[in-house]
C-alpha positions as CSV (number, residue, x, y, z in Angstrom):
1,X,11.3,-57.7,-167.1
2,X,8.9,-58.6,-164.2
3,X,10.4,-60.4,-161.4
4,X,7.8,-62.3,-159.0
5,X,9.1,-63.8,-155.1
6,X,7.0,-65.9,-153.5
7,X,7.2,-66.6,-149.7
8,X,5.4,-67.9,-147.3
9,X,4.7,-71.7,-147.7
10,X,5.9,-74.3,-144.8
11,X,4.3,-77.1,-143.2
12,X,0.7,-76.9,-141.7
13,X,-1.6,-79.5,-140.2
14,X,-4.8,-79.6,-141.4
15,X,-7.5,-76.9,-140.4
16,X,-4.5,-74.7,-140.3
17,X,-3.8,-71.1,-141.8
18,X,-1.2,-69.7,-144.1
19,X,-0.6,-66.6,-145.8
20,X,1.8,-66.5,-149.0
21,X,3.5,-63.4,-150.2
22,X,4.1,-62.1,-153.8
23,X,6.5,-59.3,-154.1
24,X,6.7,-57.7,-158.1
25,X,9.4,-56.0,-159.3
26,X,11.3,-54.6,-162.3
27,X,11.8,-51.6,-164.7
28,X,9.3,-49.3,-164.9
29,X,6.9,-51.8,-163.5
30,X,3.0,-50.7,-162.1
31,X,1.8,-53.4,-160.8
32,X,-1.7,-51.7,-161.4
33,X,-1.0,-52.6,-165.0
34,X,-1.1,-56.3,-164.3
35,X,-3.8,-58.9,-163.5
36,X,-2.1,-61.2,-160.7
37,X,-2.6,-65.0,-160.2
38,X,-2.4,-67.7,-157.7
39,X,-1.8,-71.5,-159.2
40,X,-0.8,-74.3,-157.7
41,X,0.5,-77.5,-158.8
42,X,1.1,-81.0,-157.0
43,X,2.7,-84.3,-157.9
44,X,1.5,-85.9,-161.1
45,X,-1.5,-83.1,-161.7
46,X,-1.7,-80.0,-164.2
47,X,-1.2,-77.0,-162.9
48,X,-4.4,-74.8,-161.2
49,X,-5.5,-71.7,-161.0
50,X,-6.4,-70.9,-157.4
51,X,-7.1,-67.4,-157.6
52,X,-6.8,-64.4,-159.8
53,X,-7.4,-60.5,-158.8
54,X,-7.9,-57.5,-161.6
55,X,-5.0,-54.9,-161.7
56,X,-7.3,-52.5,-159.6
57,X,-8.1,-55.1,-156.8
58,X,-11.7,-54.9,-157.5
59,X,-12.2,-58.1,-159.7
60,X,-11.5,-61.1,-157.7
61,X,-12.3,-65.0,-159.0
62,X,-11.1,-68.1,-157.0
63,X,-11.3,-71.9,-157.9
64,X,-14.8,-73.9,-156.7
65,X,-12.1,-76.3,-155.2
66,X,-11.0,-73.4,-152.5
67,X,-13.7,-70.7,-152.5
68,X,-14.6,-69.7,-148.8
69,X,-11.0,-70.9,-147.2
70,X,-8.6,-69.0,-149.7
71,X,-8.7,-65.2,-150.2
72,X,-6.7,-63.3,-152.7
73,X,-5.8,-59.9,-152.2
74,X,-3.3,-57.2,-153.2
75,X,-1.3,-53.9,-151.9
76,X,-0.2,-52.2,-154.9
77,X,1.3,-49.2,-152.8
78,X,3.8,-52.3,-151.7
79,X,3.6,-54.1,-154.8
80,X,2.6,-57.1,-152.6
81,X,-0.1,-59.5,-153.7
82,X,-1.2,-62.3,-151.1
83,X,-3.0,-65.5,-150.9
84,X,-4.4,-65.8,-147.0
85,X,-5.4,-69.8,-146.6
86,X,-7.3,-71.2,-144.1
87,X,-9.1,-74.8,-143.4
88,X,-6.0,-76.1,-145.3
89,X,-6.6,-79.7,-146.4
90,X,-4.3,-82.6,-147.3
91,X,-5.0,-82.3,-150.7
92,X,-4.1,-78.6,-150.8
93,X,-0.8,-79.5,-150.5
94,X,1.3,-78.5,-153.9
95,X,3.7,-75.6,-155.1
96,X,2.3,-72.4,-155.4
97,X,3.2,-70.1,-157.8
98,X,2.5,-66.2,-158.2
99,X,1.8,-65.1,-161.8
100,X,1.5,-61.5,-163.4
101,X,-0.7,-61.0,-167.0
102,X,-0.1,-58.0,-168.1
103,X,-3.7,-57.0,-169.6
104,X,-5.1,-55.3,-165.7
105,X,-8.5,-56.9,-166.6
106,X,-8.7,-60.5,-165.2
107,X,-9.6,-63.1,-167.3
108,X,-10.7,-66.7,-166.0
109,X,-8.1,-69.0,-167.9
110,X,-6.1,-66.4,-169.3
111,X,-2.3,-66.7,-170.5
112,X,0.0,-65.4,-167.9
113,X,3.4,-63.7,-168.8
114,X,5.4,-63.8,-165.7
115,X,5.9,-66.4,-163.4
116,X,7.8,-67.0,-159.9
117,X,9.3,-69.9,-158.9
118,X,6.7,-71.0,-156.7
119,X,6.9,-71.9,-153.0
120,X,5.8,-75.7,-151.6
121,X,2.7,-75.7,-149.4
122,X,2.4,-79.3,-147.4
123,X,-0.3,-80.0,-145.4
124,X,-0.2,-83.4,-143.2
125,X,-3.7,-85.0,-141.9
């Protein structure tokens, strides 16, 4: 019902910037309904939450293992949700996915409902 695109990943050096790009869609979708999530996941590892922002935008929480180099944020009038990334490290490198809960308040740890397909994030030292 929801469909989430991610874009935006590539290959960085470290100390480098990137900005990923969630575009939501579907039927009758408000994307102010939905609580929206950053995860990530590399080789071999259970897959993170980075960051997660309230339907409204004004709720924002993000992982001890990024907070101060990755910011979440989100343009509901584009139905756009991003994930700016700076100070990348080597061990940032992993798939990141764009998620949608449909509860608008954001929950740390929460179920999500919709999920894209991700988009690989590789940072070399």
């Amino acid at each position: 019902q929801v469909q989430l695109v991610e874009s935006g990943g590539g290959l960085v050096q470290a100390g480098g910037s990137l900005r990923l790009s969630c575009a939501a869609s579907g039927r009758t979708f408000t994307i102010t309904s939905y609580t929206m999530a950053w995860f990530r996941q590399a080789p071999g590892k259970e897959r993170e939450c980075v960051s997660i922002i309230s339907g409204s935008g004004r709720t924002t929480q993000t992982a001890d293992s990024v907070k101060g180099r990755f910011t979440i944020s989100r343009d509901n009038a584009k139905n756009m949700v991003y994930l700016q990334m700076r100070s990348l490290k080597p061990e940032d490198t992993a798939v990141y996915y764009c998620a949608a809960d449909r509860n608008p308040i954001a929950r740390w740890g929460t179920k999500y409902d919709y999920w894209g397909q991700g988009t690989q994030v590789t940072v070399s030292s």
